[in-house]
PyMOL Python script that loads the backbone (N, CA, C, O; Angstrom):
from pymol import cmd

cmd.read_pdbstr("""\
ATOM      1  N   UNK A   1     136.440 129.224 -55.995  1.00  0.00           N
ATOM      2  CA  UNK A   1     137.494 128.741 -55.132  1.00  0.00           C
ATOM      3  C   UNK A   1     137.574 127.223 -55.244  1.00  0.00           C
ATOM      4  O   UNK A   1     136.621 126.473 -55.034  1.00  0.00           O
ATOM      5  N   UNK A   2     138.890 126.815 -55.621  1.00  0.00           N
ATOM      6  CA  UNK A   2     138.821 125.141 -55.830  1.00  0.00           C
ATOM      7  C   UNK A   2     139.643 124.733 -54.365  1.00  0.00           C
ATOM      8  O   UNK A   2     140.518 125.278 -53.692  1.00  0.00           O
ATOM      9  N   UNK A   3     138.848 123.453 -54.268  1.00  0.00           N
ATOM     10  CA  UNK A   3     138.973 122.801 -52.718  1.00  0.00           C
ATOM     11  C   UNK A   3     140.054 121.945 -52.973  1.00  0.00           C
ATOM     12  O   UNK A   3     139.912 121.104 -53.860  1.00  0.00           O
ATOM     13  N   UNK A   4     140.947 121.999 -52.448  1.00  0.00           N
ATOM     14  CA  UNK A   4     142.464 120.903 -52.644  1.00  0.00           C
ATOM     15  C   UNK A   4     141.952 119.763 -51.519  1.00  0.00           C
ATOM     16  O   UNK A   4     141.459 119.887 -50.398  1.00  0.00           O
ATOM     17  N   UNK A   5     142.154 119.082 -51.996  1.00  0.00           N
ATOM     18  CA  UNK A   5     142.216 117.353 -50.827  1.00  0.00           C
ATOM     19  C   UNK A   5     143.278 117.723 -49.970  1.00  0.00           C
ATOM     20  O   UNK A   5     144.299 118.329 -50.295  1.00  0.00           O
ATOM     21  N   UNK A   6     142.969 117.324 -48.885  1.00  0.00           N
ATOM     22  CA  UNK A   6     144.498 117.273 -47.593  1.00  0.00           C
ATOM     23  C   UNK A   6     145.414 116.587 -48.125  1.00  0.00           C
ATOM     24  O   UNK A   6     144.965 115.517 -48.537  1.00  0.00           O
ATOM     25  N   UNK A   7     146.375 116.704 -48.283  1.00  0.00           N
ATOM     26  CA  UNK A   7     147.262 115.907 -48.476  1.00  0.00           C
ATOM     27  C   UNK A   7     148.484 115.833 -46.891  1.00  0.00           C
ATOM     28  O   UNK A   7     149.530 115.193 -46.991  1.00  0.00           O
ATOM     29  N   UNK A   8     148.232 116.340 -45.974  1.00  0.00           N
ATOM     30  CA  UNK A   8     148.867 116.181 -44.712  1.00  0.00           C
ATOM     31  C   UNK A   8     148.602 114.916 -44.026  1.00  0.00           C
ATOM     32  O   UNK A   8     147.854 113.961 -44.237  1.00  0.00           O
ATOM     33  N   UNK A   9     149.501 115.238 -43.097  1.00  0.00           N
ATOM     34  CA  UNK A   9     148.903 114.099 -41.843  1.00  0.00           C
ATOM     35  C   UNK A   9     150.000 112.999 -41.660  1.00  0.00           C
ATOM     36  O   UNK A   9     151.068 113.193 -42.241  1.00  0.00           O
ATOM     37  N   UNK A  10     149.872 112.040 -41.030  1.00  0.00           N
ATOM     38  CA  UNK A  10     150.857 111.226 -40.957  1.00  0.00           C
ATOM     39  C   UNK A  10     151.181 110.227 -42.372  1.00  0.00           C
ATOM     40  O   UNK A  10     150.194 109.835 -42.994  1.00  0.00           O
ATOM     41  N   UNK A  11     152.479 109.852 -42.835  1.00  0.00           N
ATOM     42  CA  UNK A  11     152.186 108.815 -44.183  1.00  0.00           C
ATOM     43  C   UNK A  11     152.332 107.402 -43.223  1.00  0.00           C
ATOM     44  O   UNK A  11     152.721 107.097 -42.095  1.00  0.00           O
ATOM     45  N   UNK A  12     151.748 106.745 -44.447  1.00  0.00           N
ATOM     46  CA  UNK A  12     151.076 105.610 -44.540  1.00  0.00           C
ATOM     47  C   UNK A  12     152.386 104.252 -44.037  1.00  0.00           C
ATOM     48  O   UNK A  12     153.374 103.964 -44.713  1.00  0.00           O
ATOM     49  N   UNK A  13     152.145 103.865 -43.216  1.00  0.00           N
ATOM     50  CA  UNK A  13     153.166 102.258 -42.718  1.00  0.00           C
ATOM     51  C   UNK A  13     153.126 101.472 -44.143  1.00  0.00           C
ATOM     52  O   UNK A  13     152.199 101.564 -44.948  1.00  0.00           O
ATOM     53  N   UNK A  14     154.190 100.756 -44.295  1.00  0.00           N
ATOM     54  CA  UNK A  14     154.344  99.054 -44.960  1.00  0.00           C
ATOM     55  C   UNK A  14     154.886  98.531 -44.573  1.00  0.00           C
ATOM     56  O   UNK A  14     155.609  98.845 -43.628  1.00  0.00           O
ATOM     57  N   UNK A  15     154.811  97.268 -45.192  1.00  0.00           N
ATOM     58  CA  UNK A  15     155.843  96.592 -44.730  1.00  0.00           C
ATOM     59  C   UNK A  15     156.947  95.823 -46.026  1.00  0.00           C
ATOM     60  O   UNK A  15     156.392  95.331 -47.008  1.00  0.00           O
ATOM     61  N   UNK A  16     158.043  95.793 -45.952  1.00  0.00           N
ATOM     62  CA  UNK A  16     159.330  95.532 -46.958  1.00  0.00           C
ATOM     63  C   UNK A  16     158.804  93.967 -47.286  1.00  0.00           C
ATOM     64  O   UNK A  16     157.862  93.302 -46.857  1.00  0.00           O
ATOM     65  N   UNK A  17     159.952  93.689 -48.327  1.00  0.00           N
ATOM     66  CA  UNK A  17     159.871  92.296 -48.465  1.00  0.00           C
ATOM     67  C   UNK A  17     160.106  91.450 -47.524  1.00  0.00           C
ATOM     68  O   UNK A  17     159.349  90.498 -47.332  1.00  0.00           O
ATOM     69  N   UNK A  18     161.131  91.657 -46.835  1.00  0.00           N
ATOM     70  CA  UNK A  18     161.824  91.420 -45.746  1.00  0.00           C
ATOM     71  C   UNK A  18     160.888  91.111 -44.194  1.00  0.00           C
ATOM     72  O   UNK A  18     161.212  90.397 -43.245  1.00  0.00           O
ATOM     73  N   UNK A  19     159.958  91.739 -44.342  1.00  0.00           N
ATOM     74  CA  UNK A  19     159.600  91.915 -43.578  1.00  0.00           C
ATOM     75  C   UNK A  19     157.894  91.324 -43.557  1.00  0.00           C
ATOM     76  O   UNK A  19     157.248  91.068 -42.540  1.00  0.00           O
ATOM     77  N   UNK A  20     157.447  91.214 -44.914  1.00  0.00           N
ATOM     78  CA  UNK A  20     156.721  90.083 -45.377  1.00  0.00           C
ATOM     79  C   UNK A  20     156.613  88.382 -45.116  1.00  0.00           C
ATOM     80  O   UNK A  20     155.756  87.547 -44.827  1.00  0.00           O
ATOM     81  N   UNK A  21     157.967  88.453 -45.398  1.00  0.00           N
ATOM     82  CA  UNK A  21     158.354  86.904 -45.232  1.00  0.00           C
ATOM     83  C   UNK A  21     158.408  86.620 -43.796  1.00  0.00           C
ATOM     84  O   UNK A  21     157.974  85.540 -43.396  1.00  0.00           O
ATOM     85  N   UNK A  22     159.031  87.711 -42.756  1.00  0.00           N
ATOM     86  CA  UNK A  22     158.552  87.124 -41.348  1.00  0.00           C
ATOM     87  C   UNK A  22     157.186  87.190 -40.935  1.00  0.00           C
ATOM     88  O   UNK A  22     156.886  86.296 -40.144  1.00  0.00           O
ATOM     89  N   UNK A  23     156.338  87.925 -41.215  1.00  0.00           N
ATOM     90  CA  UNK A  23     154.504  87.973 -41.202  1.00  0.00           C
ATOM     91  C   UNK A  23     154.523  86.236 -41.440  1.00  0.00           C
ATOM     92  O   UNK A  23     154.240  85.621 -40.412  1.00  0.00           O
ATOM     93  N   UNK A  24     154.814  85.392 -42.639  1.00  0.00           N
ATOM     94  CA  UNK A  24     154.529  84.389 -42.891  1.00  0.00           C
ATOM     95  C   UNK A  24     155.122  83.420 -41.813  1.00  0.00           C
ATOM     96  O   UNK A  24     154.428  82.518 -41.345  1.00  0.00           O
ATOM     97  N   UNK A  25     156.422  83.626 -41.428  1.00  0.00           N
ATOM     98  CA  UNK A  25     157.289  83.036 -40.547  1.00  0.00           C
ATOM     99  C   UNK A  25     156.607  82.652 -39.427  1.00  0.00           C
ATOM    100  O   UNK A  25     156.387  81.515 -39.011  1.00  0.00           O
ATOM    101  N   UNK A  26     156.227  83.943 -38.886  1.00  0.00           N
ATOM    102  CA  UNK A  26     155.792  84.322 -37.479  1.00  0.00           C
ATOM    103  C   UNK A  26     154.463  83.565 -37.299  1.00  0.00           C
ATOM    104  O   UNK A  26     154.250  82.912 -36.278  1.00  0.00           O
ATOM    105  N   UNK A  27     153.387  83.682 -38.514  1.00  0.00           N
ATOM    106  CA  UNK A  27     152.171  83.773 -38.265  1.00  0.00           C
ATOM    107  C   UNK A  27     151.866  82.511 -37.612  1.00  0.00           C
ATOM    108  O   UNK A  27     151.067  82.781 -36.715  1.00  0.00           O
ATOM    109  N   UNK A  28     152.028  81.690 -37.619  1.00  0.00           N
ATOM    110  CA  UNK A  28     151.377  80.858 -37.231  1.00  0.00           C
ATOM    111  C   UNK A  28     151.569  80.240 -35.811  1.00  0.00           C
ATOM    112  O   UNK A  28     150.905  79.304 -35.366  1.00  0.00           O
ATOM    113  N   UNK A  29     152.854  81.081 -34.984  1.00  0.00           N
ATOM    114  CA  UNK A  29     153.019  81.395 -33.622  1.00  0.00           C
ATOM    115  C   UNK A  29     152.559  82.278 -32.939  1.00  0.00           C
ATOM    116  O   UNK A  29     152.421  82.232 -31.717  1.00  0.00           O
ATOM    117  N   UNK A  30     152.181  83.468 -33.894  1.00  0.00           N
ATOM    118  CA  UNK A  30     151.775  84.729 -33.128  1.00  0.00           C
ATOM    119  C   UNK A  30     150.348  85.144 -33.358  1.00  0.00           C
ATOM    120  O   UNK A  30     150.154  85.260 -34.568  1.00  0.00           O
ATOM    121  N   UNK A  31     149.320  85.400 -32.673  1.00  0.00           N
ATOM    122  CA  UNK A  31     148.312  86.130 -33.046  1.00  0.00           C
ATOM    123  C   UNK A  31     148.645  87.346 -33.706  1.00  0.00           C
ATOM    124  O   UNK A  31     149.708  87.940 -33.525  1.00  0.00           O
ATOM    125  N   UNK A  32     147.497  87.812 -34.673  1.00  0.00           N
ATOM    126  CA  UNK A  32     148.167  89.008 -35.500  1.00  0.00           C
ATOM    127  C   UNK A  32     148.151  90.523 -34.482  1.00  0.00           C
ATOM    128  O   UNK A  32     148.748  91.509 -34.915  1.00  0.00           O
ATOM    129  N   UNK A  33     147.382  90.594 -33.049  1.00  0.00           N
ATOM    130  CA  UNK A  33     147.818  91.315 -31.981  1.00  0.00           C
ATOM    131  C   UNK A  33     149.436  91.360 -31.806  1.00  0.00           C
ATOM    132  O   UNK A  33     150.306  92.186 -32.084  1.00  0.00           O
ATOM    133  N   UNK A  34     149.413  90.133 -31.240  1.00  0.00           N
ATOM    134  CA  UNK A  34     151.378  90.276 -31.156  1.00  0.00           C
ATOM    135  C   UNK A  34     152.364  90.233 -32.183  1.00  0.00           C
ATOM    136  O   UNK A  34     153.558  90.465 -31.993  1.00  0.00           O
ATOM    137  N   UNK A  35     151.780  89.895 -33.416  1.00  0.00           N
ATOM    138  CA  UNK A  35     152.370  90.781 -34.927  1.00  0.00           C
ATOM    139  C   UNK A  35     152.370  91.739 -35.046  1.00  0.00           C
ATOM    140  O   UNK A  35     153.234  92.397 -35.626  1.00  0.00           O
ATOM    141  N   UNK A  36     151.661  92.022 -34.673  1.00  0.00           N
ATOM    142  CA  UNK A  36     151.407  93.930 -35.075  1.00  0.00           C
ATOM    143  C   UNK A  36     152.273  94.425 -33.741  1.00  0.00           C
ATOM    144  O   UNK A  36     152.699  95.578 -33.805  1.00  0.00           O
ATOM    145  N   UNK A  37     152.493  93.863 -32.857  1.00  0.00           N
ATOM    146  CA  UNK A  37     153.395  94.622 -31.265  1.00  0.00           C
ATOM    147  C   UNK A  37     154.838  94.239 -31.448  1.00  0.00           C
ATOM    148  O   UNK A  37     155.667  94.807 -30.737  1.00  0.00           O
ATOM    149  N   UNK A  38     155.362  93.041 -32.611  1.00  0.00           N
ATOM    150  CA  UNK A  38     156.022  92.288 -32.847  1.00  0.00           C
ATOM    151  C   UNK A  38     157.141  93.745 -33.714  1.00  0.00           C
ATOM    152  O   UNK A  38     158.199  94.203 -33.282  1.00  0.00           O
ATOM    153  N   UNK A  39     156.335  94.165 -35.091  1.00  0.00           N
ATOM    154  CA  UNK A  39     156.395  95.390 -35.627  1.00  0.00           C
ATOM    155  C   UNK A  39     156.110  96.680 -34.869  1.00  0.00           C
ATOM    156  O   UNK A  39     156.350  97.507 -35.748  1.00  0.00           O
ATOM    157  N   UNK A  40     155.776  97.320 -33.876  1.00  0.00           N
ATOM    158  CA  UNK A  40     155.610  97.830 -33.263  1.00  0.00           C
ATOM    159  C   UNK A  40     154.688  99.178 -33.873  1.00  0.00           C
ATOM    160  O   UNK A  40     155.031 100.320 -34.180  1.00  0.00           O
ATOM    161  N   UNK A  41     153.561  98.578 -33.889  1.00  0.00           N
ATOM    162  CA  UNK A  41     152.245  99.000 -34.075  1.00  0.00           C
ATOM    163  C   UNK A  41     151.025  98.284 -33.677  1.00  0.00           C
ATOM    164  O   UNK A  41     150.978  97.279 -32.968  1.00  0.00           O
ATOM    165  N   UNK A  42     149.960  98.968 -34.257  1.00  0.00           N
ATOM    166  CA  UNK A  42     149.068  98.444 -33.229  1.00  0.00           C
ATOM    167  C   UNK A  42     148.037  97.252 -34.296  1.00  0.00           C
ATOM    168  O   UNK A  42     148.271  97.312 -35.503  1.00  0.00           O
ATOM    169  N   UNK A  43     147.304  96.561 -33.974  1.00  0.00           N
ATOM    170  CA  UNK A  43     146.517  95.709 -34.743  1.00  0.00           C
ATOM    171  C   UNK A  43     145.845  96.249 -35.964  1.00  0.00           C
ATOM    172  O   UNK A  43     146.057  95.840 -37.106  1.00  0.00           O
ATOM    173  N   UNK A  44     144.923  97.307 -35.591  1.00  0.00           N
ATOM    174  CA  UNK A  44     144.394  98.343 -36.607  1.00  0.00           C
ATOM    175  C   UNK A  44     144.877  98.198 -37.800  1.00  0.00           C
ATOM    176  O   UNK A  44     144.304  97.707 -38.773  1.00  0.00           O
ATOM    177  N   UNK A  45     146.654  98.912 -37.690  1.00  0.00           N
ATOM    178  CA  UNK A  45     147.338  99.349 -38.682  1.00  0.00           C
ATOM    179  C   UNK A  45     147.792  98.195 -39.194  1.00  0.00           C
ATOM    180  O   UNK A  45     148.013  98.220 -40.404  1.00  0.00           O
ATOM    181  N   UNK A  46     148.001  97.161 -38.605  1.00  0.00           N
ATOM    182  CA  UNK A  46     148.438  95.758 -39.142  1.00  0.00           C
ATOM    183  C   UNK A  46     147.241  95.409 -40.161  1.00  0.00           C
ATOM    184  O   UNK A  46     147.472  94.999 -41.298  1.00  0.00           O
ATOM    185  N   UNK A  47     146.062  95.590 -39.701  1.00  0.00           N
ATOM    186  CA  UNK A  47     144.641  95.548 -40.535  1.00  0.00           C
ATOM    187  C   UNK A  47     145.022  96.292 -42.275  1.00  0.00           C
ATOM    188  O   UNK A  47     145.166  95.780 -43.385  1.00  0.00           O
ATOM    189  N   UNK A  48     145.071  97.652 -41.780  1.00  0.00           N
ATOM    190  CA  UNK A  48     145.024  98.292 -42.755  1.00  0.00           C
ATOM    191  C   UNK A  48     146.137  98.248 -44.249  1.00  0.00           C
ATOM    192  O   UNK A  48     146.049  98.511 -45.448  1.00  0.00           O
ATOM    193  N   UNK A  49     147.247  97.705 -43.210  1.00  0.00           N
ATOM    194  CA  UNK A  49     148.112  97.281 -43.992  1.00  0.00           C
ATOM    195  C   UNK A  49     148.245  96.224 -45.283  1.00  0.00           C
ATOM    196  O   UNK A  49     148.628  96.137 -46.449  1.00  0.00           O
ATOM    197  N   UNK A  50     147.395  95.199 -43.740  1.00  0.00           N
ATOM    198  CA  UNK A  50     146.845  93.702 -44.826  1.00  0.00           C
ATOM    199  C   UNK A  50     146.216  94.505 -46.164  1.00  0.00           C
ATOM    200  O   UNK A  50     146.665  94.181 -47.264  1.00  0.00           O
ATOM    201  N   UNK A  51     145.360  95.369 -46.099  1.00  0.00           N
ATOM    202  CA  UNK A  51     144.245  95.586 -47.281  1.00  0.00           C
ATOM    203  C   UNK A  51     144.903  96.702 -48.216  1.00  0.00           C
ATOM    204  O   UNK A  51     144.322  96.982 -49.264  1.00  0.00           O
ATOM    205  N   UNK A  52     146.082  97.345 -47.880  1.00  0.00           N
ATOM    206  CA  UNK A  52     146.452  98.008 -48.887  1.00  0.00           C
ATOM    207  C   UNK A  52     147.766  97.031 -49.613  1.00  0.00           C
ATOM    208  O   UNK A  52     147.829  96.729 -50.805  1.00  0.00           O
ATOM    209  N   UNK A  53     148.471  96.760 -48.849  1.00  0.00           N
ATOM    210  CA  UNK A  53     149.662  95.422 -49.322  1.00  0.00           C
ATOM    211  C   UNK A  53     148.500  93.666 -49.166  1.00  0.00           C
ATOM    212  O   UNK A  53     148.059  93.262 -48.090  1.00  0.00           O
ATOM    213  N   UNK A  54     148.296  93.034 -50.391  1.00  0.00           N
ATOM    214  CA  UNK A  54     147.672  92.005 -50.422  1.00  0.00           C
ATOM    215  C   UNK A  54     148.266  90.949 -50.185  1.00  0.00           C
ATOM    216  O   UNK A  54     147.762  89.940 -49.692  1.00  0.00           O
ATOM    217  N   UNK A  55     149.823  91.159 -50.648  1.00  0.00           N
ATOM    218  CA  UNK A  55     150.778  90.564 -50.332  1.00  0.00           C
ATOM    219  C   UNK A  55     151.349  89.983 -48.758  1.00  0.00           C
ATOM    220  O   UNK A  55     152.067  89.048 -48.403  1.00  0.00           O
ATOM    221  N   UNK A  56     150.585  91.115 -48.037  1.00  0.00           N
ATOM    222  CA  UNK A  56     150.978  90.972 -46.010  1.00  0.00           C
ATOM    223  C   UNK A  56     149.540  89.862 -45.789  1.00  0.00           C
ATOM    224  O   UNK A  56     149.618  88.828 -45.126  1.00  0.00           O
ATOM    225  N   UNK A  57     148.641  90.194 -46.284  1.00  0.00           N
ATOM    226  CA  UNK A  57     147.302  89.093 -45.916  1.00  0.00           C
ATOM    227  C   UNK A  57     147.730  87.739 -46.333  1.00  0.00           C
ATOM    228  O   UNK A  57     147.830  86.914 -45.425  1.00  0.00           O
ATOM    229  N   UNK A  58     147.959  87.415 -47.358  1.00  0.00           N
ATOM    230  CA  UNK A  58     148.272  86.332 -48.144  1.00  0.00           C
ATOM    231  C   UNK A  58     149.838  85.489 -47.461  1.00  0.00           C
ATOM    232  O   UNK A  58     150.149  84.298 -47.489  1.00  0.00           O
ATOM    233  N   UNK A  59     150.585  86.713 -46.874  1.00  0.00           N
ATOM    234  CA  UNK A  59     151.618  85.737 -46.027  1.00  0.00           C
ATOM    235  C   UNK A  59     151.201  85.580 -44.696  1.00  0.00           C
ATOM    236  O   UNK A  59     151.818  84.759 -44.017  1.00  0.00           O
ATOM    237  N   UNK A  60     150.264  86.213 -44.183  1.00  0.00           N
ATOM    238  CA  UNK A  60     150.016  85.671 -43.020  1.00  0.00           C
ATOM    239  C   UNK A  60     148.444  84.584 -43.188  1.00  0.00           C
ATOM    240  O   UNK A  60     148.235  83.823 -42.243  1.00  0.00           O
ATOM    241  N   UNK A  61     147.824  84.575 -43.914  1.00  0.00           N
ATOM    242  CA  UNK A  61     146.930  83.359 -44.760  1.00  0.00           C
ATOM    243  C   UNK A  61     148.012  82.193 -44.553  1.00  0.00           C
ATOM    244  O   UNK A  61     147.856  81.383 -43.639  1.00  0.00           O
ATOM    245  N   UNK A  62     148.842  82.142 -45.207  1.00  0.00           N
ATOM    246  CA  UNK A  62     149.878  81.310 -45.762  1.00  0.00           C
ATOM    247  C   UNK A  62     150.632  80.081 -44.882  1.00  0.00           C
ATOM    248  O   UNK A  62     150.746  78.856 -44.869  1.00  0.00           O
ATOM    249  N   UNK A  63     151.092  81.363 -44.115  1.00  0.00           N
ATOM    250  CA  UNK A  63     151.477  81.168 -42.625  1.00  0.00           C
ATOM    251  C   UNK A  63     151.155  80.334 -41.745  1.00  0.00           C
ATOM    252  O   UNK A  63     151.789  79.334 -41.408  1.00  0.00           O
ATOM    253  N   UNK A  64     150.112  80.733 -41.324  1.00  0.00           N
ATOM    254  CA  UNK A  64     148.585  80.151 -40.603  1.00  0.00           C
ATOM    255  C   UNK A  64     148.391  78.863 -41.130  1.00  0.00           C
ATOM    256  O   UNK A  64     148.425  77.943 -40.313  1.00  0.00           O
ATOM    257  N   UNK A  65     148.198  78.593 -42.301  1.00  0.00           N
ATOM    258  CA  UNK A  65     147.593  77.277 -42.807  1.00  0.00           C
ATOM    259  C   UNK A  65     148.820  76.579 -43.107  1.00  0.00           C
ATOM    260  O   UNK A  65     148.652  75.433 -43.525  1.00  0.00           O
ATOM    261  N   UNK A  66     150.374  77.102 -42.968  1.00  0.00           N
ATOM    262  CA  UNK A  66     151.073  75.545 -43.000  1.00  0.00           C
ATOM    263  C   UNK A  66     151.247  75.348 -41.765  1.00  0.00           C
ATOM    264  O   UNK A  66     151.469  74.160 -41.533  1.00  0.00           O
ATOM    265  N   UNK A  67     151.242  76.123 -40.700  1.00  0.00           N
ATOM    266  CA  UNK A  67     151.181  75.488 -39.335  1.00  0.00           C
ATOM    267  C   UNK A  67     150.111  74.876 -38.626  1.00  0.00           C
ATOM    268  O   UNK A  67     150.193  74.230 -37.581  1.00  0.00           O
ATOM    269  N   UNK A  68     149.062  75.153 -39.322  1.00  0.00           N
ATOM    270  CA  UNK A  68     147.984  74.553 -38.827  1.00  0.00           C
ATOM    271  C   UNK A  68     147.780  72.645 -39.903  1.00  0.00           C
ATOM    272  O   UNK A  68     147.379  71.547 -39.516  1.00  0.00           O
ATOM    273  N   UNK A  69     148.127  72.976 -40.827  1.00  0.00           N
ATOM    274  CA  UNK A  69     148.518  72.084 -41.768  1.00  0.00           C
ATOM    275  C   UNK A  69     149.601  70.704 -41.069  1.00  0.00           C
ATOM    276  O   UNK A  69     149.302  69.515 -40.959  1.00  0.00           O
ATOM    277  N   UNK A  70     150.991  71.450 -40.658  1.00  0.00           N
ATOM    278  CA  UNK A  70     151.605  70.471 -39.836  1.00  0.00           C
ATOM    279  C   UNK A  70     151.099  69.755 -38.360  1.00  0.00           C
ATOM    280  O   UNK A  70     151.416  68.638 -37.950  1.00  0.00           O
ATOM    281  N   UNK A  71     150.480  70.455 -37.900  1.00  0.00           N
ATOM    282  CA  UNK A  71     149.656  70.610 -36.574  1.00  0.00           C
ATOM    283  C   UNK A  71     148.946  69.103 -36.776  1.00  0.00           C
ATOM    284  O   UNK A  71     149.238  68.046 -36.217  1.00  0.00           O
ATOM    285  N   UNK A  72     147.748  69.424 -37.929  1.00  0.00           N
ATOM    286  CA  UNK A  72     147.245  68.423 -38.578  1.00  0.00           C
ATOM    287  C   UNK A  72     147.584  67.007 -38.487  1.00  0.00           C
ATOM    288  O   UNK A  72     147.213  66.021 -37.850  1.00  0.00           O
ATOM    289  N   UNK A  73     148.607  67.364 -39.557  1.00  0.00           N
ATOM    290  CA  UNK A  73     149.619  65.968 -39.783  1.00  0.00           C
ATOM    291  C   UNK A  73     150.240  65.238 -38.750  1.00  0.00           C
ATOM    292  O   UNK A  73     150.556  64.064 -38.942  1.00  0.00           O
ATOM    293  N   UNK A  74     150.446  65.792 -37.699  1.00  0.00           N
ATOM    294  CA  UNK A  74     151.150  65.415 -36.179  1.00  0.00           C
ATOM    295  C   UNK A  74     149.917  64.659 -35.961  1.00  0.00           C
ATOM    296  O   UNK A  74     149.955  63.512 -36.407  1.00  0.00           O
ATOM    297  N   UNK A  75     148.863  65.007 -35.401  1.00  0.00           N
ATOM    298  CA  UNK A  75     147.641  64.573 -34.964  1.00  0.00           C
ATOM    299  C   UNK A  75     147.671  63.309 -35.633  1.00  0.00           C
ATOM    300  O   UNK A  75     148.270  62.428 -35.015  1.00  0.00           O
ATOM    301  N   UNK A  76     147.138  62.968 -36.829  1.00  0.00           N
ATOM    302  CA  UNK A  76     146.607  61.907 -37.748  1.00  0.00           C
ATOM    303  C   UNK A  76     147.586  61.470 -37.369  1.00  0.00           C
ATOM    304  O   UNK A  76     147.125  60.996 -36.331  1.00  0.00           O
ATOM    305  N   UNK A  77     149.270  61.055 -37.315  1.00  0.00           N
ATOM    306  CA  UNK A  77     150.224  60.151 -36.940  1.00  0.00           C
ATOM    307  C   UNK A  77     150.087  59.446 -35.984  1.00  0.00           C
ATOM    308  O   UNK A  77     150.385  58.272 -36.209  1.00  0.00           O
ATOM    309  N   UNK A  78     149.658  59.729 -34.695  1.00  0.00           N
ATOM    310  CA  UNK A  78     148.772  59.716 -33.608  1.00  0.00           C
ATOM    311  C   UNK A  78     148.250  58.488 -33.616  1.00  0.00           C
ATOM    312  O   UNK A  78     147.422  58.163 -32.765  1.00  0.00           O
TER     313      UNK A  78
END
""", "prot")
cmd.dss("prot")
cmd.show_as("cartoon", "prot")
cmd.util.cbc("prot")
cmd.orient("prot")
């Protein structure tokens, strides 16, 4: 008797291109909690997402460090 893998269950979230580029937009206003509530899911899946799309980590990486980047630059003007 051969054992088949499940293939049921719920499929898998992404996120579009479209929808990439606001991850980057957003990130650096929103904790990735209220990203993920932003998309209307939960953090977890925002997690899981990052690690199957490398592309969602890397815009919210991205994100993060030019606002923290400008943040920066404000300061030192100072």
């Amino acid at each position: 008797m051969e054992l088949f893998k499940d293939v049921g269950g719920r499929p898998q979230k992404s996120l579009s291109e479209q929808q990439v580029q606001e991850v980057r937009a957003l990130a650096g206003v929103l904790s990735k909690q209220q990203l993920a509530a932003y998309f209307s899911m939960c953090e977890n899946t925002l997690n899981e997402i990052c690690k199957r799309q490398p592309e969602v980590f890397d815009a919210y990486r991205r994100g993060r460090a030019e606002t923290l980047e400008g943040e920066v630059i404000e300061r030192l003007k100072l």
